[in-house]
C-alpha positions, 0 to 999 in steps of 0.5 A: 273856630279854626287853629290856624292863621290866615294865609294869604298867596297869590300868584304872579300872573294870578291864575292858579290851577286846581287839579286832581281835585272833588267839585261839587258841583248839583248833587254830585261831587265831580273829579275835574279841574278848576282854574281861577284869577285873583286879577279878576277875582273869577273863575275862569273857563279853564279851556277857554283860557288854555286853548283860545288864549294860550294861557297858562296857570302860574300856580298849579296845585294838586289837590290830592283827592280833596273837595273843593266847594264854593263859599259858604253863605251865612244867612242869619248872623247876629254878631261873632267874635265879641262884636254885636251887629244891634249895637251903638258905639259912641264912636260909629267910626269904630264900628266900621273897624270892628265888622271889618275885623269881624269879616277878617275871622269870620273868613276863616270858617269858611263864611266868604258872604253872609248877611249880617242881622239886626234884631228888633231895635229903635228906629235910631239904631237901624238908621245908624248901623245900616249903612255899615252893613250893606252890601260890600259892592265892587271895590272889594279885596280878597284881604278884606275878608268874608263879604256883606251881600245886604243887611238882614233886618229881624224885626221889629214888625214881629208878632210880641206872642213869638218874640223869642229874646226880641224886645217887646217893648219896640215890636211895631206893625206896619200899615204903610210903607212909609212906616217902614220906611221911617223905621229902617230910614228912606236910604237904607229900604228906598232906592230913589232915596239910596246912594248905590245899591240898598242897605237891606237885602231881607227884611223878616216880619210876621204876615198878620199883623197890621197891612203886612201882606199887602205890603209884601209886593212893594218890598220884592219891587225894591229887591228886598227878600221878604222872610216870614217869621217870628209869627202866630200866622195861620196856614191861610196867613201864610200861604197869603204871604207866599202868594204875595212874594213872599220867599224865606222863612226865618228860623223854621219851627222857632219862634211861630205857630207850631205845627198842628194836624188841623192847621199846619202853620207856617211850616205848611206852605213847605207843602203848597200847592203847585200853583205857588212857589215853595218858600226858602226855610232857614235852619239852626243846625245846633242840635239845640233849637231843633231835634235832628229828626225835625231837621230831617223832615224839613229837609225831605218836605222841601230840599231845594229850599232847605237853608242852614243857618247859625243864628249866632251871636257875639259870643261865637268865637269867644271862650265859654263864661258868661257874658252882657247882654241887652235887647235895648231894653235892659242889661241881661247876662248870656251864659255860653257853655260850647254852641249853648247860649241860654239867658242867664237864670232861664232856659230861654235860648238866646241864639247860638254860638256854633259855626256854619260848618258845624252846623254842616257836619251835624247835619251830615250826621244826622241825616245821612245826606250826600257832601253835595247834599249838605253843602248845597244848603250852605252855597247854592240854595241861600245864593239862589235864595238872596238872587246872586247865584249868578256870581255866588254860590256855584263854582261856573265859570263866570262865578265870584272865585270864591273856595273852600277845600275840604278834607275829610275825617270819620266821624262817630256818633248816633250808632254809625260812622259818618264823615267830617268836613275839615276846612283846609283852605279858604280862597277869596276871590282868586287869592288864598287867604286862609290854610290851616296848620298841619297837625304834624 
């Protein structure tokens, strides 16, 4: 986590001007200028604004060679900072506060929108938290801090062979929609039933099981982003599942059928036929879920849906040590040693404890990609992912002002220098509200 506290500038007439600055922008970092409003919250179209308006930018800023990258997206987080997102508290109100001071750090990382995940728990769980977790809708500051687009809910339609760490005892299938419906509550999935935008943005359930496929259809109609995961599905069952509507993969490689040279699995449909879409893949970028050449060759098999993902849990952020945990069904112990979560006693992985941007700079390292390259994996593809590309994710005029500026450092390792990304600065909507302290 970043050595530094926030900074929040905003300029007078709020315009601020990025010059002599790296945008990425596609596959390319592209020197030009990039004007932003902390009044709207956009950026804007900087000749639009000097030539047609005859505006000026109060704050001009020179960059100095830096980059300037749209906000990261965080796609599967669990919790950070101490506080769990598949929690009950005795007082609900204090949980509000505490995804608020969440949102406060997570900013920091450079994470300006994630979508906060709820493992497989009790169907009282979900009704309670859900609507704390739905998106952060328009009456958002830039001071709030990094923004929910929607709740991730990973479970607990699961297959118990591939439960990973998620409670056995409440994995259920799904014959109807109503019993997704009564799981979740009829607000949080349903939109006649919802009061503004739905809780729930993705739902990950494995395909095989119950009338799960048939389902699918329903669920993309409602604007929910199906993920397949935590599955046995055969490459049949999955390509099935893509056919239906299905767009994301949850974690892939962990918690599903593995790769096998007669039947490739879920990883399979990576390389579907023409006549389908490809489906988004999330990755854990640790270095511990996965081998970096497994990384790797995911990447290659489908780049355009290559996702990096943390899967972190609530120790991120904390010290190392050991500390409580329950999946709903009883007190367990997670031992925290750097971005490694094991189960105390075991070598059962529980999640991670890494950064999304260290998950970025692994990736750098270990697959020689462009810095356009592996920031797209954290920007434009969730966005497209999630379907807010239009206003995330990208740095078109128009898009949500949303910027992290990055510096760069050598990185040594695996037999060759490569660079380090330095978070710098984080903008939120227009308005800086996070730069970090100057080791001189």
């Amino acid at each position: 986590m970043p050595s530094a506290t926030p900074a929040v500038s905003e300029p007078a007439n709020g315009i601020t001007k990025f010059t002599n600055c790296r945008l990425v922008r596609g596959d390319a970092l592209v020197w030009d200028d990039v004007w932003v409003s902390s009044a709207t919250g956009k950026i804007l179209r900087s000749q639009a604004a000097f030539y047609d308006g005859l505006i000026l930018p109060d704050n001009t800023i020179d960059l100095g060679g830096r980059i300037v990258s749209p906000g990261m997206i965080e796609c599967q987080l669990n919790g950070a900072f101490g506080f769990n997102f598949s929690t009950l508290l005795d007082d609900m109100s204090q949980y509000g506060k505490n995804v608020r001071d969440l949102n406060k750090k997570l900013i920091q990382t450079g994470v300006t929108s994630y979508i906060p995940t709820v493992t497989s728990q009790t169907s009282g769980l979900y009704k309670q938290v859900l609507p704390y977790l739905g998106p952060s809708g328009p009456s958002r500051i830039a001071q709030d801090g990094a923004e929910s687009l929607g709740a991730h809910v990973e479970g607990p339609f699961l297959n118990p062979g591939k439960n990973g760490v998620h409670n056995k005892s409440v994995l259920r299938e799904a014959e109807t929609l109503e019993d997704l419906e009564d799981m979740y509550g009829a607000s949080n999935i349903n939109p006649d039933a919802a009061d503004g935008e739905l809780p729930i943005k993705m739902i990950t359930a494995a395909p095989e099981l119950g009338q799960m496929t048939k389902l699918i259809p329903e669920l993309c109609a409602r604007g929910i982003v199906y993920s397949i995961g935590h599955s046995e599905a055969t490459y049949e069952e999955a390509s099935a599942a893509v056919a239906a509507g299905a767009t994301m993969i949850t974690h892939l490689f962990n918690a599903m059928r593995p790769l096998h040279h007669r039947n490739p699995g879920i990883f399979g449909v990576l390389g579907i036929a023409e006549s389908l879409p490809r489906p988004y893949f999330g990755i854990i970028g640790d270095g511990i879920h996965l081998h970096p050449t497994t990384i790797k060759i995911a990447w290659n098999a489908h780049p355009d849906g290559f996702i990096l993902v943390t899967d972190a849990m609530h120790m991120a952020g904390l010290p190392d040590g050991t500390y409580p945990w329950t999946n709903g069904e009883g007190e367990f112990h997670i031992t925290k040693k750097g971005a490694v979560l094991l189960l105390e006693g075991s070598d059962t992985i529980a999640g991670s404890s890494i950064t999304l941007i260290d998950c970025v700079n692994n990736f750098l390292s270990w697959s020689g990609a462009t810095i356009p390259k592996a920031l797209k994996a954290v920007t434009t593809t969730p966005a497209a992912m999630l379907d807010v590309q239009e206003v995330k994710g990208s740095l078109e005029a128009g898009a949500d002002a949303d910027l992290v500026i990055f510096s760069e450092e050598p990185s040594h390792g695996h037999g060759r220098t490569t660079t380090k990304l330095v978070i710098d600065q984080v903008w939120k909507f227009g308005t800086k509200v996070f730069e970090r302290r100057s080791s001189a």
